[in-house]
N, C-alpha and C positions, 0 to 999 in steps of 0.2 A: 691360188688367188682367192678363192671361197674360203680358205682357211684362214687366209689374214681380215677379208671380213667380219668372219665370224669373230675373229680376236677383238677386232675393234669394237664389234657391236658388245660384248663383253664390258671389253673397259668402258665402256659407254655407259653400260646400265650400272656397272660397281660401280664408278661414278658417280651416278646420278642417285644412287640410295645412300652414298655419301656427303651429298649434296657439294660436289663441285663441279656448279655450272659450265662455268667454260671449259674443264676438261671434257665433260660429257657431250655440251656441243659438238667439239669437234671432233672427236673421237666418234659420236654417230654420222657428222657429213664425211669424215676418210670410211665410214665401213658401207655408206650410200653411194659412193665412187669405186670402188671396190666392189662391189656387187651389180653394180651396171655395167663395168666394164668386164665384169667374168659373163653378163649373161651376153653382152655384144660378142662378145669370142665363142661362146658357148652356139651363137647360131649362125653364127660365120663360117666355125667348123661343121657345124650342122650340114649349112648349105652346101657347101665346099665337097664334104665326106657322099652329099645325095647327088650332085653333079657328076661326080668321078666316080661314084658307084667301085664296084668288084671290077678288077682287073682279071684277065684271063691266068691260069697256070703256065707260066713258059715252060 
């Protein structure tokens, strides 16, 4: 998911030193959606993995 960010922020900037606007627009608001939803997962599992901690060796 950070890596299709990362793409998007990309096209975004090639884009924009291209000067086409509306590509560049939306290609930075899909890599701002993309990156928020990697960080909401990112501490979801966060919590999730400090909650449930190490399980014992059966």
């Amino acid at each position: 998911m950070l890596g299709w960010a990362i793409t998007f922020l990309v096209v975004a900037l090639i884009a924009a030193v291209l000067g086409f606007g509306g590509v560049a627009a939306v290609s930075a608001e899909i890599a701002q959606i993309l990156f928020i939803v990697f960080i909401v997962l990112f501490v979801v599992t966060a919590i999730i993995h400090f909650v449930r901690g190490r399980r014992p060796p059966l």
